[in-house]
C-alpha positions as CSV (number, residue, x, y, z in Angstrom):
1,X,210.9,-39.7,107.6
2,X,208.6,-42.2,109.9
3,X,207.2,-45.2,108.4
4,X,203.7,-43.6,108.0
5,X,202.1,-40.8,106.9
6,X,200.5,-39.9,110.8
7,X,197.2,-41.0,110.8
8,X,195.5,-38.6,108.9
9,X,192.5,-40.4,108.2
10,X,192.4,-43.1,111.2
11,X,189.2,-44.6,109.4
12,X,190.1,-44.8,105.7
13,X,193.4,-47.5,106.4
14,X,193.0,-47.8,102.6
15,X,193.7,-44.1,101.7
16,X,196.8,-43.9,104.4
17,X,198.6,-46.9,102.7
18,X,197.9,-45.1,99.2
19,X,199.9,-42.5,100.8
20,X,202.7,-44.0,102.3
21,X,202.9,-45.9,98.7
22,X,202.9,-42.1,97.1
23,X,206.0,-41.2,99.7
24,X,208.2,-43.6,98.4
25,X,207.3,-43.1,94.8
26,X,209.9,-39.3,96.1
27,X,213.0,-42.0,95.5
28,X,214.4,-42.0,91.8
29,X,215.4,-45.7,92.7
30,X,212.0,-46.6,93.7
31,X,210.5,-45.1,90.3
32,X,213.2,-47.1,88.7
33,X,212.6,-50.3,89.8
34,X,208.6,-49.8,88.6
35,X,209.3,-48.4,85.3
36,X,211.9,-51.5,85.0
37,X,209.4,-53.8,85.8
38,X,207.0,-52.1,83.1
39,X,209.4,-52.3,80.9
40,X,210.0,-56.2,81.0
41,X,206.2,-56.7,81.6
42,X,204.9,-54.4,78.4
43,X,206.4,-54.8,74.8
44,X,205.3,-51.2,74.0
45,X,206.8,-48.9,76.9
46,X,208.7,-46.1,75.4
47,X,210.8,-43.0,76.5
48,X,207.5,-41.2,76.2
49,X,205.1,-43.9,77.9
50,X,208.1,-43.9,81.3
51,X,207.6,-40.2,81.6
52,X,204.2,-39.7,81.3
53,X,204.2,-42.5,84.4
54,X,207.1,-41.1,86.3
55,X,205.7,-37.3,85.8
56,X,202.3,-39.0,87.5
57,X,204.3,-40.7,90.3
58,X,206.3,-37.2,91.3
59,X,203.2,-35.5,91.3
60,X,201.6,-38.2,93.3
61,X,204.5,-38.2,95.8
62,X,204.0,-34.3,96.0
63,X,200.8,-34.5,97.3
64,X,200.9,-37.0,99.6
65,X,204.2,-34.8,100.6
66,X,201.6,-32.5,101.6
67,X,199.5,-34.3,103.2
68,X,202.4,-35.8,105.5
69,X,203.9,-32.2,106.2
70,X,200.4,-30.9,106.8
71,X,199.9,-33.7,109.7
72,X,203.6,-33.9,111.1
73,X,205.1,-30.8,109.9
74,X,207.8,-32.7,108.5
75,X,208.6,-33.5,104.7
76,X,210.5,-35.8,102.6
77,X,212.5,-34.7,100.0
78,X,211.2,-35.3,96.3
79,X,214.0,-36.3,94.2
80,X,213.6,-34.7,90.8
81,X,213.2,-36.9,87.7
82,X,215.2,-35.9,84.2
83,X,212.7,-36.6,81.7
84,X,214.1,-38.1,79.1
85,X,211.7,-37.1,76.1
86,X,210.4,-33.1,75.5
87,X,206.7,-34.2,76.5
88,X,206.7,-33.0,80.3
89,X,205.9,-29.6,81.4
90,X,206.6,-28.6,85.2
91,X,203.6,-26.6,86.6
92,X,203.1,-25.2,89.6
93,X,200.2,-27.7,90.4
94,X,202.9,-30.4,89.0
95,X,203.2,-31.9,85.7
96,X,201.1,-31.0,82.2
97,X,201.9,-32.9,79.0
98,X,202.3,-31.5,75.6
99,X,200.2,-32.6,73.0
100,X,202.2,-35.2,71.9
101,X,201.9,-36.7,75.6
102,X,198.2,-36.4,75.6
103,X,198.0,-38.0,72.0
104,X,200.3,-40.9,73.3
105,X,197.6,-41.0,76.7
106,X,194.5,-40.5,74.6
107,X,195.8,-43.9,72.2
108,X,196.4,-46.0,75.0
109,X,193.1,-45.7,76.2
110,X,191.3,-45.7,72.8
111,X,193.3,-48.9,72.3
112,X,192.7,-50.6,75.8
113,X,196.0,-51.1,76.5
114,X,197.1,-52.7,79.3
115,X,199.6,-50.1,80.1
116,X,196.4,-47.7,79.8
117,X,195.2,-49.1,83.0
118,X,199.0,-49.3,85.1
119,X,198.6,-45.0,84.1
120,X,195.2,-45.1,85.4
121,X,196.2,-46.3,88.5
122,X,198.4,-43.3,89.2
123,X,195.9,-40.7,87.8
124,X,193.8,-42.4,90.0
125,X,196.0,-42.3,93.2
126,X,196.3,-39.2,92.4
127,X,192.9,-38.1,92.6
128,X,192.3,-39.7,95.6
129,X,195.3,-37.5,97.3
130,X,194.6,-34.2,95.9
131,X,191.3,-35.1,97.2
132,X,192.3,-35.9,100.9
133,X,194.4,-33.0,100.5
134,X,191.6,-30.8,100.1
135,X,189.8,-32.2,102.9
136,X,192.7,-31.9,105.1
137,X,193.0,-28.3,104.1
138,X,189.5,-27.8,104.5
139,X,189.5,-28.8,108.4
140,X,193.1,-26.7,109.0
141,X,190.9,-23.5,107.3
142,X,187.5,-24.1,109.3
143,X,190.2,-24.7,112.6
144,X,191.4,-21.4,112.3
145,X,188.1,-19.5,111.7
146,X,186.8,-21.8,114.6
147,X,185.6,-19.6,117.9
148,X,187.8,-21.9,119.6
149,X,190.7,-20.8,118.0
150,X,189.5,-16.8,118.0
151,X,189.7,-17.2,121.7
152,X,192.7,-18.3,121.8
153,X,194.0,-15.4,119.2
154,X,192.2,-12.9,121.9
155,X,194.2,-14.4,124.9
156,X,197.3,-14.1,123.1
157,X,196.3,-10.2,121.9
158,X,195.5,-9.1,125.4
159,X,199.1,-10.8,126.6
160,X,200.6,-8.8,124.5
161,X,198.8,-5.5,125.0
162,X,196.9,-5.4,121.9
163,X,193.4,-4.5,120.7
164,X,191.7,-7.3,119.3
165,X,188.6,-6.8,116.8
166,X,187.1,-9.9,116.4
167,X,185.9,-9.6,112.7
168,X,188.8,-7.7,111.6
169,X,191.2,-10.8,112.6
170,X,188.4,-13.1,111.0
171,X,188.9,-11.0,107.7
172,X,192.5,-11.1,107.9
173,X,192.7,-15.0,108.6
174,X,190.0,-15.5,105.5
175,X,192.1,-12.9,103.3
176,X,195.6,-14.5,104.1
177,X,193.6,-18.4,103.3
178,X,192.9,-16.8,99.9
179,X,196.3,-15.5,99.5
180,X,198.9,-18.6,100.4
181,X,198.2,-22.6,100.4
182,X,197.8,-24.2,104.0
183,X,201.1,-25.8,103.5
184,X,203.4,-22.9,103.0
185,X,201.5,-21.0,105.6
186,X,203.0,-24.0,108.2
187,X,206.1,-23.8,106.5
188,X,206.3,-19.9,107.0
189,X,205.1,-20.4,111.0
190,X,201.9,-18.4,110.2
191,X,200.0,-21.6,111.6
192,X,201.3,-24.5,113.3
């Protein structure tokens, strides 16, 4: 893996060291060492409080995954945490909590705890990347669907013999955007 995620977002330094911070948050030992630190830091971190935090991390590490596969076409590989308590759910968008976990979340909060705002950070974080994400994905889609890019699809069609119907590959591209996420589409060479 390279030092940073590639410049993504040249003009938002900010947002590309929030990154690189998620991409490290993929080591077990680096999630360690924070949840360590909470633990000597906050009298009231439990088994439940370090996985609601390291289910946030993971998920934030996932994202900015993306984001750094969707820019270099490489990725890192996230090391999987075993929760320890039976209040994380893996989704397919990346970690839920039972209602036990959102009862613990909800208290915090109510509460003001200080650990309240260290989880905030995270959910923050990862709002920030899911958004960035979706921007990136936005400009990869609107790339594709660009005239720029159709002329290039028609000069590869006519090399190979092929018709080309303009629309109909325009229909396709939309229809296959709907179908699959931008990042498995790269993985799968349907885009580079």
């Amino acid at each position: 893996m390279k030092n940073n995620v590639i410049d993504f977002n040249k003009k938002n330094k900010e947002l590309v060291e929030m990154a690189n911070f998620a991409l490290t948050l993929a080591k077990q030992s680096t999630r360690n060492v924070i949840l360590d630190r909470l633990e000597a830091e906050y009298a009231n971190v439990n088994i439940i409080t370090k996985d609601i935090i390291e289910a946030f991390m993971i998920d934030c590490a996932n994202v900015a995954n993306d984001l750094y596969f969707i820019t270099a076409k490489e990725e890192i590989k996230i090391e999987d945490a075993t929760f320890r308590s039976n209040i994380v759910r893996k989704t397919d968008e990346g970690h839920a909590f039972t209602i036990d976990g959102v009862n613990e979340l909800t208290h915090l909060k109510n509460i003001s705890d200080p650990l309240a705002e260290e989880i905030g950070m995270y959910t923050t974080l990862l709002t920030k990347l899911i958004a960035e994400k979706d921007k990136v994905e936005k400009k990869v889609k609107k790339d594709l669907l660009s005239e720029q890019n159709l002329r290039q699809m028609q000069k590869y069609y006519r090399e190979l013999g092929m018709k080309f119907d303009k629309e109909e590959v325009k229909q396709s591209i939309k229809e296959m955007l709907e179908q699959y996420s931008v990042v498995d589409l790269i993985k799968n060479n349907y885009i580079s």
